[in-house]
C-alpha angles and dihedrals in degrees: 000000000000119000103202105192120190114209137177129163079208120076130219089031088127112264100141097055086045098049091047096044090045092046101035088053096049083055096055093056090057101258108129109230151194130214120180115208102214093153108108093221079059089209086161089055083048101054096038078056092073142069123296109028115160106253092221089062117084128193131206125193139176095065112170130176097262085057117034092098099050090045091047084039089049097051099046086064093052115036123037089229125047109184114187131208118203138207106251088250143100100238134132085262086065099040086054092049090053093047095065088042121129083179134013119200123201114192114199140169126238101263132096100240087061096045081050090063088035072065102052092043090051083048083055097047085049099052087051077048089071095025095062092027090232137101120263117198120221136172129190120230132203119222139193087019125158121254097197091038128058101180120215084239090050078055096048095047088042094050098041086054086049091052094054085048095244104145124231132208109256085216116077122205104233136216102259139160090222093067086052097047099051094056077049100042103017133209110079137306094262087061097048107109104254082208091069096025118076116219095000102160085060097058089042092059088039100065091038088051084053097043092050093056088052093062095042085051092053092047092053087048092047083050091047098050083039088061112041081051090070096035 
């Protein structure tokens, strides 16, 4: 059962939208899911707290350090998909997490001083890696992106992770007034009202578009393990 954490030493990068587009969306699709809310401003918790939460998506909250691994542990044994959302720092909490990941997902904005901390997160997973002596995937996303706009400093950042050979998701999260409006209204973004959201049904084919990259990156590591089992 694939555990997908999203992890950033830098706030605000955009790991709480992810994690509850990624794992609304999974939901919706009729997969039953976990997110564990491990970020101290709990906005996960927040937003499960309010109307229109899939049945099928739990959230669990109050994740210490002494605990990340059980609860991880826990609901990997209940729900076919554990999504984790971390707190925007570089602490053990956050090193635990990592070490259970199937897929670590690292959002980041198109600046360099985010893909500066993407860095230091990808430093971190690699750190587990020996630790634990496995591979752990990762991909960086890029978040609050334009979807009009590629600037010429969102090409350079793209293009010098390429060269180092650090994939990146193709889909972009983009800057959008649905992702506000469900930590403010709750329940998903199928169920937002189009008549107070601008541009919903974008938003709407952007997170199922990520979503869907997610599962298809999860199939290609499970070949690949698959794989290297047999060689």
């Amino acid at each position: 059962m694939p555990t997908i954490v999203f992890a950033s030493p830098k706030g605000g990068a955009g790991k709480s939208t992810a994690s509850v587009l990624l794992a609304t969306e999974l939901a919706l699709k009729g997969a039953a899911v976990t997110i564990i809310d491990a970020d101290p401003n709990k906005p996960v918790s927040e937003w499960a707290g309010r109307e229109g939460r899939p049945e099928n998506l739990t959230v669990v909250a109050d994740i210490s350090e002494k605990t990340i691994i059980d609860e991880i542990e826990s609901a990997s044994q209940k729900t076919p998909f554990v999504v984790v959302d971390l707190e925007g720092t570089a602490s053990m909490m956050v090193a635990y997490a990592i070490s259970r990941a199937d897929l670590v997902i690292i959002p980041t904005q198109g600046s360099q001083l985010d893909a500066k901390e993407a860095g230091k997160a990808i430093k971190l997973i690699k750190q587990q890696e020996r630790a634990f002596s496995k591979t752990i995937p990762y991909s960086i996303l890029f978040t609050r992106t334009s979807s009009a706009i590629r600037p010429r400093t969102l090409q350079h950042i793209q293009q010098e992770f390429q060269k180092h050979g650090i994939r990146s998701f193709q889909v972009q999260i983009n800057e959008r007034e649905a992702y506000r409006a469900l930590f403010s209204f709750g329940g998903t973004l199928e169920t937002l009202n189009p008549q107070f959201v601008s541009n919903l049904e974008a938003a709407i084919i952007n997170a199922r578009a990520f979503a869907g990259e997610v599962i298809a990156m999860l199939r290609d590591v499970g070949q690949t393990e698959s794989t290297s089992k047999v060689a």
